[in-house]
PDB file of N, CA, C and O in Angstrom:
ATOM      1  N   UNK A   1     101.817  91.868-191.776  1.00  0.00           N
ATOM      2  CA  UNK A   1     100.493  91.612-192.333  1.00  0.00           C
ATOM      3  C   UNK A   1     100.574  91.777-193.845  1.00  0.00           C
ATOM      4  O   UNK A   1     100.983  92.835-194.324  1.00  0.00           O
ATOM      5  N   UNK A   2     100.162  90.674-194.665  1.00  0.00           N
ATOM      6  CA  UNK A   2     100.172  90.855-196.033  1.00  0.00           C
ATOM      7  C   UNK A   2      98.727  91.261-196.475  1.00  0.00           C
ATOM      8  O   UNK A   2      97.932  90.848-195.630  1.00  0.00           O
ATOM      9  N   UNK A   3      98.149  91.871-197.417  1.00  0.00           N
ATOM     10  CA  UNK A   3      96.867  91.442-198.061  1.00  0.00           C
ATOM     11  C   UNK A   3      96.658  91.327-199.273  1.00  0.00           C
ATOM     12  O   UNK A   3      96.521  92.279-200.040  1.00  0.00           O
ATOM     13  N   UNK A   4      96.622  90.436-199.504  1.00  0.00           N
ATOM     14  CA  UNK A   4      96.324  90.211-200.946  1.00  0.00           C
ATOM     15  C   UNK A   4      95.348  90.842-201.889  1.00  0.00           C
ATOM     16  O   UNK A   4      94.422  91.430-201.330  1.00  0.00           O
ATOM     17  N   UNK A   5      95.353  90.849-203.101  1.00  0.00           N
ATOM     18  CA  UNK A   5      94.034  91.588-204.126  1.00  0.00           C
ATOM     19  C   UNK A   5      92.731  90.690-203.455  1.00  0.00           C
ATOM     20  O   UNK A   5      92.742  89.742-202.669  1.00  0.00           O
ATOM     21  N   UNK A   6      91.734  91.338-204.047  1.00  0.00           N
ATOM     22  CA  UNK A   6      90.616  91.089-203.748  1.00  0.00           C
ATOM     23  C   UNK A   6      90.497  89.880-205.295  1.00  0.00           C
ATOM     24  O   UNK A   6      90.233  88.679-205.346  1.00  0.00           O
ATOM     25  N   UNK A   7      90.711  90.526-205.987  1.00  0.00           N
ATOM     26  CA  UNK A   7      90.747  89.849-207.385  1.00  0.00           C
ATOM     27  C   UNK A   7      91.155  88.576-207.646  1.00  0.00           C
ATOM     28  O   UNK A   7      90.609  87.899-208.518  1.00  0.00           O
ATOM     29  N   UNK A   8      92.455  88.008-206.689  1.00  0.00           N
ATOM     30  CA  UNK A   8      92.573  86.397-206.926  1.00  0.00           C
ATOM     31  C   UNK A   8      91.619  85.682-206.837  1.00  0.00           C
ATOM     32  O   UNK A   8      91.991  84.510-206.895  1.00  0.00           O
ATOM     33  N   UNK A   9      90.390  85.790-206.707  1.00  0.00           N
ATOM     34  CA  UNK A   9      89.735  85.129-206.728  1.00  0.00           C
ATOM     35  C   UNK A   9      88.811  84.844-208.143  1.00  0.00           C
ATOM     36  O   UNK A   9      88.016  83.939-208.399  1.00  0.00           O
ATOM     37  N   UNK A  10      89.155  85.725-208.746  1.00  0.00           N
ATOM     38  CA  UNK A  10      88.804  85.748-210.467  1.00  0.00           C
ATOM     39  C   UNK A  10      88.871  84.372-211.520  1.00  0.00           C
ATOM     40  O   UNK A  10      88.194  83.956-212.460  1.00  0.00           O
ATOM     41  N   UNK A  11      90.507  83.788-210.536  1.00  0.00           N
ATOM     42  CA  UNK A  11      90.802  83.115-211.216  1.00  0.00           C
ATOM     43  C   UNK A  11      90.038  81.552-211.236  1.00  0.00           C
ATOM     44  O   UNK A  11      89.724  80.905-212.236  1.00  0.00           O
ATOM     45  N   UNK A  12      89.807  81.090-209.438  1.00  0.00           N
ATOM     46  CA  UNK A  12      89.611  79.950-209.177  1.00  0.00           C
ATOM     47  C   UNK A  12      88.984  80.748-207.988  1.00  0.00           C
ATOM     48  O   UNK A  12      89.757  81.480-207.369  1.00  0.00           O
ATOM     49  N   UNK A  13      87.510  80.691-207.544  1.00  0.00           N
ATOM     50  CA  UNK A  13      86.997  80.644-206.298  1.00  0.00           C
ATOM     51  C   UNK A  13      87.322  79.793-205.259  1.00  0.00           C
ATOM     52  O   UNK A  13      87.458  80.062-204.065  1.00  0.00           O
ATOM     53  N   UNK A  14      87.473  78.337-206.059  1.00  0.00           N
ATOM     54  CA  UNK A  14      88.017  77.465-204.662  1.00  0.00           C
ATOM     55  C   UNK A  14      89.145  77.037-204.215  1.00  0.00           C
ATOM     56  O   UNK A  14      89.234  76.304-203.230  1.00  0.00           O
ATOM     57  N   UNK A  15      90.125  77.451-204.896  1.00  0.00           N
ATOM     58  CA  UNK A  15      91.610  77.261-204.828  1.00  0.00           C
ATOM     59  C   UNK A  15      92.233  78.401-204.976  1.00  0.00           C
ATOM     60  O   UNK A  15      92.002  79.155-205.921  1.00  0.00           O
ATOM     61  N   UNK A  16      93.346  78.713-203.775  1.00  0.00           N
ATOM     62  CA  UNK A  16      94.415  80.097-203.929  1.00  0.00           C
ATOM     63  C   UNK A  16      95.625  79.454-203.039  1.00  0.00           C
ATOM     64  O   UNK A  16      95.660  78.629-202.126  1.00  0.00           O
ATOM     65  N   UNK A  17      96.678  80.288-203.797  1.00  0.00           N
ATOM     66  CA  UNK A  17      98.126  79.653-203.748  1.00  0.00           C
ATOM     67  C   UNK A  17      98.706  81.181-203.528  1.00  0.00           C
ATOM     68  O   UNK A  17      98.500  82.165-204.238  1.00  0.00           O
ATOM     69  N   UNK A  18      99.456  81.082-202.386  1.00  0.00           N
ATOM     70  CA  UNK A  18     100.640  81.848-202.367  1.00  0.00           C
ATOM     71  C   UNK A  18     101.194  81.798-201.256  1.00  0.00           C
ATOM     72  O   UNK A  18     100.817  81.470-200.131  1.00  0.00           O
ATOM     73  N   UNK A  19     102.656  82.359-201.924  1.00  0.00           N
ATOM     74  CA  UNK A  19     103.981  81.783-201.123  1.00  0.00           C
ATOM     75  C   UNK A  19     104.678  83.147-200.330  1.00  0.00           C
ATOM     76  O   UNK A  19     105.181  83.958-201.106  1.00  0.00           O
ATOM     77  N   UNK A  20     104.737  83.391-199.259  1.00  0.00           N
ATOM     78  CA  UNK A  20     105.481  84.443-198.772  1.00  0.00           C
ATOM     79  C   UNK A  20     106.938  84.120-198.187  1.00  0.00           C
ATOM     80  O   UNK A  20     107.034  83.119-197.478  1.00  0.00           O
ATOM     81  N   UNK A  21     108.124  84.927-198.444  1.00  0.00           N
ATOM     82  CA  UNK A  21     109.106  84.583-197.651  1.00  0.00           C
ATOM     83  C   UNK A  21     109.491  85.056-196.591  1.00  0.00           C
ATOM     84  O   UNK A  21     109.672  86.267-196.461  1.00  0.00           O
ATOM     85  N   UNK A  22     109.685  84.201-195.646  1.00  0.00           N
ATOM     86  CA  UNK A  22     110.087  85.145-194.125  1.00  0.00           C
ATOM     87  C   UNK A  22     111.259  84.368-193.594  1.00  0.00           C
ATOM     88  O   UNK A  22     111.362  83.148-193.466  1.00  0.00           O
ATOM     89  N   UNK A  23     112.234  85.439-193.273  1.00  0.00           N
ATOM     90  CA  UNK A  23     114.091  84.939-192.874  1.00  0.00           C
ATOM     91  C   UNK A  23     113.345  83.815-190.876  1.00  0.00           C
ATOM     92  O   UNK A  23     113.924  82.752-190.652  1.00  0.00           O
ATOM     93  N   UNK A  24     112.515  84.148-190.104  1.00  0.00           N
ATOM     94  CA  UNK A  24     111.804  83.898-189.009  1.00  0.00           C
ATOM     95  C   UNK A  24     110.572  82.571-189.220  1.00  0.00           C
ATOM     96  O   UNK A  24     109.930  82.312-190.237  1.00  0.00           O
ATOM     97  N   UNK A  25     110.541  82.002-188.102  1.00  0.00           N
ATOM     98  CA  UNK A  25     109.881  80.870-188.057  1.00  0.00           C
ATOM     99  C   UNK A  25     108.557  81.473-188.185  1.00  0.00           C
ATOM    100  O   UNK A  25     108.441  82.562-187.623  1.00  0.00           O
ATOM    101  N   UNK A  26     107.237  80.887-188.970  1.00  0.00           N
ATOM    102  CA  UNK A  26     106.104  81.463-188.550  1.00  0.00           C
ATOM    103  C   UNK A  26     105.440  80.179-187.666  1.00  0.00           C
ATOM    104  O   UNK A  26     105.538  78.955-187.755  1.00  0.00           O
ATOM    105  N   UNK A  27     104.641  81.191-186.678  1.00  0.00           N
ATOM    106  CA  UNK A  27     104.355  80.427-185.487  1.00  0.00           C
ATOM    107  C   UNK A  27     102.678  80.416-185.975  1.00  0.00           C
ATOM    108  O   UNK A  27     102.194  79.497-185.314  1.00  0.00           O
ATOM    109  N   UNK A  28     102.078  80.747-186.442  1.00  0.00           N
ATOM    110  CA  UNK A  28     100.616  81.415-186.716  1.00  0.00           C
ATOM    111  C   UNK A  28     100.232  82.220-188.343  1.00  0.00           C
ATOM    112  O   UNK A  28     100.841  83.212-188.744  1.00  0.00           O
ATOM    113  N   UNK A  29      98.949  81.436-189.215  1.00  0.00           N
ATOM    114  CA  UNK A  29      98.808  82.222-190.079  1.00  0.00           C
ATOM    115  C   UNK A  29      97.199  82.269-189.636  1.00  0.00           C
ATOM    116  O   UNK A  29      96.467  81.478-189.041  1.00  0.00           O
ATOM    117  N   UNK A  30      97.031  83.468-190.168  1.00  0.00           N
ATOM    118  CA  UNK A  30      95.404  83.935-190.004  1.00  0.00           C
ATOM    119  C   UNK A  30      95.135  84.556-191.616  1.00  0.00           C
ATOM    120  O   UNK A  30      95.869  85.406-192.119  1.00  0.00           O
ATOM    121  N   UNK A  31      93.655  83.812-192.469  1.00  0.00           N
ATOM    122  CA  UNK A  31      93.143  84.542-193.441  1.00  0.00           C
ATOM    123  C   UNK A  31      92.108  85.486-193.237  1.00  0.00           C
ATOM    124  O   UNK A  31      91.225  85.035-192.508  1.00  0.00           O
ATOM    125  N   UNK A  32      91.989  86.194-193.479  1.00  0.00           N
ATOM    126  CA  UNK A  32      91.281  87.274-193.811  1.00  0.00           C
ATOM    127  C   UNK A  32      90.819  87.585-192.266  1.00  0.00           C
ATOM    128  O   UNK A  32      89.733  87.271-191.780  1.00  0.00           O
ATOM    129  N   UNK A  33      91.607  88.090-191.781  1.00  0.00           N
ATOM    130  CA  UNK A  33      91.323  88.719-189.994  1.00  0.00           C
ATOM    131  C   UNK A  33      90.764  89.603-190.119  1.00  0.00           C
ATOM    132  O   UNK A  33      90.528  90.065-189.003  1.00  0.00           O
ATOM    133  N   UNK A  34      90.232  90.378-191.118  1.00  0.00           N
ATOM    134  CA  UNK A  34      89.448  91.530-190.945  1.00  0.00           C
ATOM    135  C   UNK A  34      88.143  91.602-192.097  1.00  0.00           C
ATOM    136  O   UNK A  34      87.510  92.472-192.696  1.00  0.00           O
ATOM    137  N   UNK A  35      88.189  89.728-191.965  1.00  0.00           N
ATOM    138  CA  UNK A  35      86.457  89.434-192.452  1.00  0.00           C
ATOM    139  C   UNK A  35      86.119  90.389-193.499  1.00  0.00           C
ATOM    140  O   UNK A  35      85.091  91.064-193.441  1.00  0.00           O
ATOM    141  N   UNK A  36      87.216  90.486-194.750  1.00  0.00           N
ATOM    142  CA  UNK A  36      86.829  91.304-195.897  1.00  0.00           C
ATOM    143  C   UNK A  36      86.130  90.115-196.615  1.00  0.00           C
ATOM    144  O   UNK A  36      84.909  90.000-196.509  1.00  0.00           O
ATOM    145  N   UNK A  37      86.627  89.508-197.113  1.00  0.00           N
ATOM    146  CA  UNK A  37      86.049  88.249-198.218  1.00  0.00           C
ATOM    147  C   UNK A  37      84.853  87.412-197.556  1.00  0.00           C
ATOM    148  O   UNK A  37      84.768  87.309-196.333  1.00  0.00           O
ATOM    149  N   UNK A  38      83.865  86.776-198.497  1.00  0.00           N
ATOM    150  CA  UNK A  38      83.012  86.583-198.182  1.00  0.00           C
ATOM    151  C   UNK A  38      83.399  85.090-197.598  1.00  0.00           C
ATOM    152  O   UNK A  38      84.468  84.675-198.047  1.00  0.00           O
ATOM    153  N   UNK A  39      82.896  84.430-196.911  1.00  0.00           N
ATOM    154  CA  UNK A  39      83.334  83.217-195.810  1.00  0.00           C
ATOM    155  C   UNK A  39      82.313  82.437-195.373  1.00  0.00           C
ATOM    156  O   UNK A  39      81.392  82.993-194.775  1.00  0.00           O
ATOM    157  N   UNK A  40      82.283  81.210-195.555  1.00  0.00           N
ATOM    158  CA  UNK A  40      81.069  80.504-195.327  1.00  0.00           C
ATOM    159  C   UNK A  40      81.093  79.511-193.928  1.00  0.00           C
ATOM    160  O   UNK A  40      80.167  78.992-193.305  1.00  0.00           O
ATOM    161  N   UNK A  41      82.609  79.485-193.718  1.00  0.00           N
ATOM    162  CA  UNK A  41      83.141  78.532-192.424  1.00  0.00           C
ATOM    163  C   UNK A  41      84.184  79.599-192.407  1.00  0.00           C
ATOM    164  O   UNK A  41      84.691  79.851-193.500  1.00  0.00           O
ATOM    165  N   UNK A  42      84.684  80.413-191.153  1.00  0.00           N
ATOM    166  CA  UNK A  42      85.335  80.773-190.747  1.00  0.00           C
ATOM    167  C   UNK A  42      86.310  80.198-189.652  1.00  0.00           C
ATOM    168  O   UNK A  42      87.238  80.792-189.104  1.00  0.00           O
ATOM    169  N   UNK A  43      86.023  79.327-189.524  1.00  0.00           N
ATOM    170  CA  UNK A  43      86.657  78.271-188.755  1.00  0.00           C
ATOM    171  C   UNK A  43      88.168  78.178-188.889  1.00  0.00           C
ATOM    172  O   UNK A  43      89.145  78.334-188.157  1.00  0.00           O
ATOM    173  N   UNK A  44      87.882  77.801-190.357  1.00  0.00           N
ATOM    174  CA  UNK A  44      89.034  77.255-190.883  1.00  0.00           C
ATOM    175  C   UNK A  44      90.257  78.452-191.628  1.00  0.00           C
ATOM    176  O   UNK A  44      91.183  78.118-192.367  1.00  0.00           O
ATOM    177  N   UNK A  45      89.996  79.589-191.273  1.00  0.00           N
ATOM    178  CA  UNK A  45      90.891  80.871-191.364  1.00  0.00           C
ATOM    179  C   UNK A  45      92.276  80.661-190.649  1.00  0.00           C
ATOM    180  O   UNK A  45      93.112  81.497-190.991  1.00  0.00           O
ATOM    181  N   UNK A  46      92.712  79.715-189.716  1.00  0.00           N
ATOM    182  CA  UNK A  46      93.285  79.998-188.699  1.00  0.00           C
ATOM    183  C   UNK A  46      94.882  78.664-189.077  1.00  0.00           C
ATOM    184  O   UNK A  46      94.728  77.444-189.033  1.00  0.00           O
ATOM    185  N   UNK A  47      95.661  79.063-189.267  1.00  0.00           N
ATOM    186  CA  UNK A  47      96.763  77.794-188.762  1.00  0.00           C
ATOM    187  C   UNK A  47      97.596  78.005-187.885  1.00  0.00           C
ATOM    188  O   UNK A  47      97.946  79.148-187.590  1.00  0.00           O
ATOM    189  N   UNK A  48      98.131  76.779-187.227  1.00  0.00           N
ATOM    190  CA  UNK A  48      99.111  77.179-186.175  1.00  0.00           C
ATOM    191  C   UNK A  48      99.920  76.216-186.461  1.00  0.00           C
ATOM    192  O   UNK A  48      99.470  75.103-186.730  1.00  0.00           O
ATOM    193  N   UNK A  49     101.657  76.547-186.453  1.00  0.00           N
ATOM    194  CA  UNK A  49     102.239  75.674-186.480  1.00  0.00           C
ATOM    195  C   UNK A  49     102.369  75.155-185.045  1.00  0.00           C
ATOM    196  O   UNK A  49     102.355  75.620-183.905  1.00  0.00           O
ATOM    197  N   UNK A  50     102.560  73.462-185.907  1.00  0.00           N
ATOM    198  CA  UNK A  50     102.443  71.942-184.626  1.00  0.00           C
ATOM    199  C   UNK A  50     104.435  72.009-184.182  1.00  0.00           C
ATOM    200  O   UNK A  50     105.381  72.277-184.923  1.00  0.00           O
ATOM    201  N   UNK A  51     104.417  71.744-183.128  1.00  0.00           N
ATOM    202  CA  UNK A  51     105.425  71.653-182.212  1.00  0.00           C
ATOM    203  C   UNK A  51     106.149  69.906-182.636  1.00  0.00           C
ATOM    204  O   UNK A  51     105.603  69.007-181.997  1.00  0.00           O
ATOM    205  N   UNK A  52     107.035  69.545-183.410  1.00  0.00           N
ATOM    206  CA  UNK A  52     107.307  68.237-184.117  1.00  0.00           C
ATOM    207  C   UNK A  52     107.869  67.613-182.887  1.00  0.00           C
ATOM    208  O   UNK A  52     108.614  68.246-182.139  1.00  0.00           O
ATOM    209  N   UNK A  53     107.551  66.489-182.689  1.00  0.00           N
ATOM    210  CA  UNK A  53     108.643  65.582-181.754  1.00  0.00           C
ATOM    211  C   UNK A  53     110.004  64.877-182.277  1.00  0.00           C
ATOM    212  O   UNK A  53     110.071  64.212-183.312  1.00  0.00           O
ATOM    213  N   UNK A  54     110.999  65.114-181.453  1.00  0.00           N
ATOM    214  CA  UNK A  54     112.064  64.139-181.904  1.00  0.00           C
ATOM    215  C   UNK A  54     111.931  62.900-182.354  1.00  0.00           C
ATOM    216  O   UNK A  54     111.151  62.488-181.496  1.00  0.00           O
ATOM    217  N   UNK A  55     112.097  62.063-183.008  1.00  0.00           N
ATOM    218  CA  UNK A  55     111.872  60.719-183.276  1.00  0.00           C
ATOM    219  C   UNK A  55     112.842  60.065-181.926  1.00  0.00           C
ATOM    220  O   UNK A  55     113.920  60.613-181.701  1.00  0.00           O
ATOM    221  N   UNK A  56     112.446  59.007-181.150  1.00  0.00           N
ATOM    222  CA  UNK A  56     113.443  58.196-180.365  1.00  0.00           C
ATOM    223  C   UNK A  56     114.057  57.084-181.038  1.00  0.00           C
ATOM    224  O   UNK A  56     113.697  56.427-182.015  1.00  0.00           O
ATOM    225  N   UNK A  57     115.051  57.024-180.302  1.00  0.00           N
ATOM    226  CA  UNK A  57     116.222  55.954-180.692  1.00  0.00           C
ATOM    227  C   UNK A  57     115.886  54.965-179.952  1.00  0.00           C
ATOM    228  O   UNK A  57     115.132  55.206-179.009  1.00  0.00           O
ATOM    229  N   UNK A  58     116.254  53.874-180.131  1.00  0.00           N
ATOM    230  CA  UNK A  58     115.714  52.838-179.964  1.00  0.00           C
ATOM    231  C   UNK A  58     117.213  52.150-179.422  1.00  0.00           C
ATOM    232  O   UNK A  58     118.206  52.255-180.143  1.00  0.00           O
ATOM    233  N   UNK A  59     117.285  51.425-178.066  1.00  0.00           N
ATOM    234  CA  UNK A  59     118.584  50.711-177.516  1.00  0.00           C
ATOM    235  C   UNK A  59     118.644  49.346-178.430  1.00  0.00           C
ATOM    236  O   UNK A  59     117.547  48.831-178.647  1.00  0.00           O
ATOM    237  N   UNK A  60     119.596  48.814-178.893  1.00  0.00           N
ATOM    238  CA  UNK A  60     119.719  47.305-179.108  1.00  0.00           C
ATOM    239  C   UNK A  60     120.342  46.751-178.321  1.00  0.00           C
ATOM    240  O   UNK A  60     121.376  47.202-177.827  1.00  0.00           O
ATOM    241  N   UNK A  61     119.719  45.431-177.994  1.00  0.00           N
ATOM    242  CA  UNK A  61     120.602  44.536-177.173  1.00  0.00           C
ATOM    243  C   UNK A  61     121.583  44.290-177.527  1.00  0.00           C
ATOM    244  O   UNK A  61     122.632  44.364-176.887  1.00  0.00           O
ATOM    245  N   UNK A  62     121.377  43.825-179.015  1.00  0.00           N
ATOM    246  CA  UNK A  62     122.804  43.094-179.731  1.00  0.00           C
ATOM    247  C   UNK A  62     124.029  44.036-179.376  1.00  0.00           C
ATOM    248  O   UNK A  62     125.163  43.558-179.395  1.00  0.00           O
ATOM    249  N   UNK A  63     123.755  45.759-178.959  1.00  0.00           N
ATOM    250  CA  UNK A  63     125.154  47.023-179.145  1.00  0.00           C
ATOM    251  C   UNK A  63     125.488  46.638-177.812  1.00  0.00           C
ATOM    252  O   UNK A  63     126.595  47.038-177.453  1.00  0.00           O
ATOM    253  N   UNK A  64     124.589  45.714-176.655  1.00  0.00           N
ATOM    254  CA  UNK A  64     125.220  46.171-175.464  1.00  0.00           C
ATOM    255  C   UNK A  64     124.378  47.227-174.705  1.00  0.00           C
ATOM    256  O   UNK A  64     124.771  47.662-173.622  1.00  0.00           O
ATOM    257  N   UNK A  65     123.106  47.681-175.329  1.00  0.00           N
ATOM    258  CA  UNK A  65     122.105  48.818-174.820  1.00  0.00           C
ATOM    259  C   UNK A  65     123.024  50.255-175.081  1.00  0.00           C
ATOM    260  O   UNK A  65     122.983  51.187-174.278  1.00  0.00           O
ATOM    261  N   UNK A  66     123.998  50.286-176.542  1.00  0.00           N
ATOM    262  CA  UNK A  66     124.205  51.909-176.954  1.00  0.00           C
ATOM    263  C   UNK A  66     122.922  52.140-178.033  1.00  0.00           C
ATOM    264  O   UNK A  66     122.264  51.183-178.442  1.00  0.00           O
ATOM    265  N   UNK A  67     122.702  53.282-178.366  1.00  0.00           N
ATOM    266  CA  UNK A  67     122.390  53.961-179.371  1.00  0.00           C
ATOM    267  C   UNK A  67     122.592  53.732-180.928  1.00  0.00           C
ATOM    268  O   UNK A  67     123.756  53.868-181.304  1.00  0.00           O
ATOM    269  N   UNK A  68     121.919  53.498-181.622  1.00  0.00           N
ATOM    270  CA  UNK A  68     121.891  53.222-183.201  1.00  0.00           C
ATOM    271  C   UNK A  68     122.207  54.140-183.956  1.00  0.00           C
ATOM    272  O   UNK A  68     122.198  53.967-185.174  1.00  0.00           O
TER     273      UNK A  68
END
């Protein structure tokens, strides 16, 4: 759990930037889970990382139906 200053917000009310490093995949970020900052849509507190699909390969006739 990180928490940030209360104070970034001094700079720009509607825009905040920051970068954390983690050696582990993050599966889930949550802002302000303990409803300190003031919040007008809480909705949108929440991300989850999306599960990517492989791209498919596509057979060509011209190979004979191998792989590209």
């Amino acid at each position: 759990k990180k928490n940030p200053p209360a104070d970034i917000w001094r700079n720009n009310e509607l825009k905040f930037e920051k970068g954390f490093f983690s050696d582990k995949k993050v599966a889930k970020v949550v802002l302000d889970p303990d409803e300190v900052f003031a919040d007008v849509d809480r909705t949108n507190n929440t991300w989850e990382a999306q599960k990517l699909e492989q791209p498919k390969t596509q057979e060509s006739p011209a190979s004979g139906g191998q792989r590209n």
